[in-house]
N, C-alpha and C positions, 0 to 999 in steps of 0.2 A: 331620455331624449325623445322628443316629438319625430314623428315622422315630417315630412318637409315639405313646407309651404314655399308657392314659386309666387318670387318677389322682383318687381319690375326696378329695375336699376340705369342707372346713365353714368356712361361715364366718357370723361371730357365733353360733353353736351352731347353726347348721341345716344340714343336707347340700347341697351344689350336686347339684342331678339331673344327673347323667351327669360329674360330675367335669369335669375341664379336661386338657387334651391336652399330657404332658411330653418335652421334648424332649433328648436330650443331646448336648451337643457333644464333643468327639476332640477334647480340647484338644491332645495330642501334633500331630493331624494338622493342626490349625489351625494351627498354631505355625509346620509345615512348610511348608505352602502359603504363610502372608503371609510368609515369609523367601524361598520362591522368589519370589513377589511382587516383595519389595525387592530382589532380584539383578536386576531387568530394567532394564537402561539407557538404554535405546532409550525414547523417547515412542512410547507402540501401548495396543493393549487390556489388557494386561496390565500394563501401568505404574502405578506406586504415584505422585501427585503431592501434593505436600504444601504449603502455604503458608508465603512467604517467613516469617511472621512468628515463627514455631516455633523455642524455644531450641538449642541444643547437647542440653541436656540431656533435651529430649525424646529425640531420637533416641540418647541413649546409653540411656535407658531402653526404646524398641523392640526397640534391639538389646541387649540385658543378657542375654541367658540363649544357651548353645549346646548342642547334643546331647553327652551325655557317655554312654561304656560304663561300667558296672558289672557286675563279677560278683560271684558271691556265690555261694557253695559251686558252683562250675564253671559257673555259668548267668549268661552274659551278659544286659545289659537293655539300654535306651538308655534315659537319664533327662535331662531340663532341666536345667542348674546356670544358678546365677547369675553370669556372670563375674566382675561387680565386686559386690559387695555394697552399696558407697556409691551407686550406681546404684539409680533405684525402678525396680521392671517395672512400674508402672500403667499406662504407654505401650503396652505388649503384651498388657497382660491387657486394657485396654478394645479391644485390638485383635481379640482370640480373644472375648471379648464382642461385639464387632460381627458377628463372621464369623457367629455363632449367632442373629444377630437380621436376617439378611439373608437371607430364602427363596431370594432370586434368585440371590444369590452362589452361595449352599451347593449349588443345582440345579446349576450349572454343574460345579462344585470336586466333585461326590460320587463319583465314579467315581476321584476321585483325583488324576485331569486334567488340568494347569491350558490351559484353550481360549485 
């Protein structure tokens, strides 16, 4: 997550004085971290725990997407695909949503990290 850029806003036609503080997430890099996340298998700090009550389908939708290369006129990328398409990722996206609305997490994970 970026540190926060202050972004001038209006709302019902009046200026907010001093705007609101916007933050962006590295959705790539979030992606990364809660996938090493879900590789830890051990019960520890780092362990992902989920409750029993949670379909198949969720976690096929966690896991729906993997790093794919692209190149494109000689210049490699790394981009997200989706493996299965019948799969939703909303399981992942509100996951990379979480990771951006967690100060605590994101202090820890910024350096890259995982503690």
């Amino acid at each position: 997550m970026s540190a926060p850029s202050a972004q001038e806003i209006s709302y019902r036609g009046r200026k907010v004085k001093g705007g609101i503080a916007l933050y962006t997430v590295g959705t790539d890099r979030a992606k990364e971290l809660i996938y090493a996340q879900l590789r830890v298998s051990e019960p520890g700090e780092r362990f992902v725990n989920f409750p029993n009550r949670l379909e198949a389908r969720y976690y096929s939708g966690l896991c729906s997407e993997v790093q794919m290369i692209h190149h494109r006129n000689g210049i490699a990328s790394v981009r997200w695909v989706e493996v299965a398409p019948v799969a939703s990722n909303e399981p992942l996206a509100c996951a990379v949503s979480a990771f951006g609305h967690s100060p605590t997490w994101c202090a820890r994970h910024r350096s890259g990290r995982l503690v």
